[in-house]
N, C-alpha and C positions, 0 to 999 in steps of 0.2 A: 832654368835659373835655380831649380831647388838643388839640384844634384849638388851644382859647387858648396853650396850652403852647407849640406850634409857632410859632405868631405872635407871642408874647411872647420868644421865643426867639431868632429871625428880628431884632425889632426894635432890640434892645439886646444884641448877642453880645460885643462888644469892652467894654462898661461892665461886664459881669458881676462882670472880675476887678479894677477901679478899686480898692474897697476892699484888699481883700488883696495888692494888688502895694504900697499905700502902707505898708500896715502891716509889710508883711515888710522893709522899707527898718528896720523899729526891730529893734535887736539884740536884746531881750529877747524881741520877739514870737517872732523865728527862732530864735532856742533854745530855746522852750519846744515851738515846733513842731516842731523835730530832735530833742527830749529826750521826744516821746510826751507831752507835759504835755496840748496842744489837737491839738483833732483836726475837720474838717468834718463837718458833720449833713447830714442828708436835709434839712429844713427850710432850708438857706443862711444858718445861724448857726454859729460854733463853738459845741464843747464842752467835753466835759473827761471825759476817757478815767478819768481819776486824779482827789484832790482836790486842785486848785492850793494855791498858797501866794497869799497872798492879790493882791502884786505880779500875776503874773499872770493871777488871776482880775478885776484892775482894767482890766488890758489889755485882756483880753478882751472884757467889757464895755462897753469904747470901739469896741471896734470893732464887737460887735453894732451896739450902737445907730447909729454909723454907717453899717453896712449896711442897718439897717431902715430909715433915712431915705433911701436910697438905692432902697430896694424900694420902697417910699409914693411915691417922686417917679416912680418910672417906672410905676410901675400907671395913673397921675394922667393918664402922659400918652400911656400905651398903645392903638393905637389898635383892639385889641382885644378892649378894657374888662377887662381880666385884674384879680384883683385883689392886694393885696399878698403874700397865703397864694400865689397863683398863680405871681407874679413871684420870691419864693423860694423854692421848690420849684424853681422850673426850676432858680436859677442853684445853689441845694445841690445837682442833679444834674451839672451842668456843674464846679464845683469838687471835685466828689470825683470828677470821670473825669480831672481834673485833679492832682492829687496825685501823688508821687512815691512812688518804694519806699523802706520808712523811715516813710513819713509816719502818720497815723492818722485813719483814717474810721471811720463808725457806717453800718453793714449793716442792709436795710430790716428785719432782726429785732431788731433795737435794739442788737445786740452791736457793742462794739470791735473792729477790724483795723487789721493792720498793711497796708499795701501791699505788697505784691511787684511783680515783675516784670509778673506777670500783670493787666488789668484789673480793679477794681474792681469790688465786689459793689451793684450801685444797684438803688432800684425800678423795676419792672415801668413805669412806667409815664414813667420818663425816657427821653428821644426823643436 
């Protein structure tokens, strides 16, 4: 299972963060991000540390689905054969090694954290 990981990894490293560099351009996404509201998942969706308001849990939503169409097109075109569960997994491992101190991640024990200084707590099984 780690192979596809690495090759799926390998093949698309710079499209990982496409979505979430667009979305952090919206003022409301970046605050809710600074304010602990969203937080990245293992999976390579956000989530929700808290319960949103519904603003943005609307956000959010857009931009899931915008990353799963993003995931879907690159499994498609993976050379591979990784599949979309594959393709986000890597990149939920790569945006939460990504995060800032301040920010908020979901730890492979399914709990919320904050970031510190220190790396990120990720699964065993991100490369």
């Amino acid at each position: 299972m780690r192979a596809p990981f690495a090759l799926v990894a390998a093949a698309f490293g710079l499209l990982l963060v496409a979505t979430p560099a667009s979305a952090q351009r919206d003022p409301a996404y970046a605050a809710a991000r600074t304010a602990g509201q969203v937080g990245e998942m293992p999976d390579g969706y956000l989530g929700f540390p808290s319960t949103p308001s519904a603003e943005v849990r609307r956000l959010v939503d857009d931009i899931n689905i915008r990353r799963r169409a993003e995931y879907t097109r690159l499994a498609q075109t993976s050379p591979a054969g990784a599949t979309v569960e594959q393709v986000a997994f890597t990149t939920g491992c790569n945006l939460i090694a990504r995060t800032v101190a301040g920010e908020r991640y979901m730890a492979p024990d399914g709990s919320w954290r904050t970031r510190t200084a220190e790396p990120p707590m990720r699964d065993a099984r991100c490369i």
